[in-house]
C-alpha angles and dihedrals in degrees: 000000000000121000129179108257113193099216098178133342114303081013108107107155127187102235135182109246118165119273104251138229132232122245122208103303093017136102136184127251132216106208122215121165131008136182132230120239139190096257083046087053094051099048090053096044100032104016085238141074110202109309086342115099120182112231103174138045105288144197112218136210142072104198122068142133128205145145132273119258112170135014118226106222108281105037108120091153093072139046131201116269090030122132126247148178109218113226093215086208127094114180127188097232087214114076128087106269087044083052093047090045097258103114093150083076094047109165095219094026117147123199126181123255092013117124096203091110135050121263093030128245107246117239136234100259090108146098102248129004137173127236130166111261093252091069099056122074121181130240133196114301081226084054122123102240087214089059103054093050079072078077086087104048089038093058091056085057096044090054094042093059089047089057087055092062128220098012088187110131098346135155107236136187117189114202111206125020107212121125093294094041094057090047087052079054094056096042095045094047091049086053089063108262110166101206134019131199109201113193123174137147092233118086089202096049090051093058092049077056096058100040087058091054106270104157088215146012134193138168114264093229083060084112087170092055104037084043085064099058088060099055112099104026095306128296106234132089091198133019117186116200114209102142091090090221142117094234090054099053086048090058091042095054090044089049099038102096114241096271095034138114135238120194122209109212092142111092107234120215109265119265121040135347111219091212137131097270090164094074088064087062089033099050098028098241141177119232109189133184126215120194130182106303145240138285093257089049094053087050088047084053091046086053090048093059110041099045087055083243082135129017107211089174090095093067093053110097103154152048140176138172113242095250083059097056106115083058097049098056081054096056089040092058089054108091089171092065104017145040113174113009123185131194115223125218109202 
């Protein structure tokens, strides 16, 4: 089988590795469509995601869809042929934040494509893998492979909203407008917010904000506009922080009302964050991770889907085939072309 090894930065062959076989619990998966994310984006470009280098070859990617292609003795929940999205995370149960209902920080987790642990968890950019039953749930046989692999990026921003707290009738701002920050929108927007603010640097990425329901857009350089929302102890119930970068969280602590929450779901560069920490003291604020998500929100974002609850096609723009992958990291980078790009594996 061939799967997409990332060598060096920029460096991402299509190597031969052996098919492999289910375990007890376990099933095979027949991979046929992924998406690429922004962690995928920054191993590829920088060798790193966050804290987190890559040291080995290593398979990216954390969001895929396939089909199922061979049962490991004692699965009675899946046939073969079925379709599946593929959860990339794997928790202990045991240990004490599964105990305390907190599985996405797992001390032993491993997720696939991440490179947190060594050796590193391969990742889902493959053309089979093998995952424990309880990681795959099906979708409809009529269902779009591509879509389903939404289930991924639609499970951060379920979790992330859930992180806010009550969305009912809430003033919202939404900084950054990429993949996950549209699906935020969605989410956000299906909670019950009343009003979002959508700001980004990116022209293309703000009308995908606004064709997923965002009130109002701006451009994040818009320093008059975004200084307005800072007068007066801030104007926003929720903001909700997706762009990964200093200069986002900075916004999102001046426009967050004293009283308010804003929610980090960006993941910022490692080391410090030059930003205005003190309005978190000075306007009481809550500043509030949100990191991955749980089992029962990956099955939420599989519902929503497929139920049609929340479209997530108008955000794929893009779609290459893997012998094509290089190409397609290039594309991904590109805001000003693409929004959601997923690689095919036909």
């Amino acid at each position: 089988m061939f799967a997409a090894v990332m060598h060096a930065p920029k460096d991402v062959r299509i190597d031969q590795w052996d098919k492999p076989e289910p375990g007890a619990g376990q099933v095979a998966v027949r991979v046929r469509a992924g998406g690429i994310c922004g962690s995928d984006l920054s191993y590829y470009f920088k060798g790193k995601s966050g804290d987190f280098a890559v040291k080995e070859p290593f398979v990216l990617g954390h969001e895929v869809a396939g089909e199922i292609s061979a049962l490991g003795v004692g699965v009675t929940s899946l046939k073969v042929g079925q379709r599946v999205a593929v959860n990339p995370g794997v928790n202990c149960g045991q240990c004490r934040f599964c105990v305390k209902g907190m599985p996405n920080h797992c001390l032993s987790m491993r997720f696939m494509g991440s490179a947190s642990t060594f050796p590193h968890t391969q990742g889902m950019f493959r053309q089979y893998l093998l995952a424990n039953a309880t990681q795959c749930f099906p979708v409809p046989d009529t269902f779009d492979f591509a879509t389903a692999s939404m289930a991924e990026p639609l499970s951060v921003a379920l979790h992330a909203v859930r992180q806010a707290g009550t969305m009912l009738g809430a003033s919202v701002l939404l900084v950054g407008c990429g993949p996950i920050g549209c699906l935020l929108l969605s989410v956000a927007k299906r909670a019950g917010a009343h009003r979002v603010v959508a700001i980004d640097l990116a022209e293309k990425a703000l009308k995908m904000a606004s064709e997923v329901g965002a009130d109002e857009t701006a451009l994040a350089n818009d320093t008059a506009r975004i200084d307005t929302w800072a007068q007066q102890r801030g104007t926003f119930d929720v903001v909700i922080e997706a762009s990964g970068s200093s200069a986002g969280l900075d916004t999102a602590l001046r426009a967050a009302r004293a009283g308010g929450v804003v929610v980090q779901v960006g993941n910022l560069p490692a080391g410090q964050s030059p930003v205005a920490a003190n309005l978190i003291m000075a306007k009481e604020l809550r500043y509030q991770g949100s990191f991955r998500f749980t089992n029962e929100e990956y099955a939420v974002a599989v519902e929503e889907l497929a139920t049609g609850k929340i479209d997530p096609r108008p955000l794929m723009t893009h779609r290459f085939e893997m012998a094509d992958v290089n190409q397609a990291f290039e594309v991904a980078l590109d805001r000003g072309q693409s929004m959601k790009v997923h690689l095919a594996f036909d």
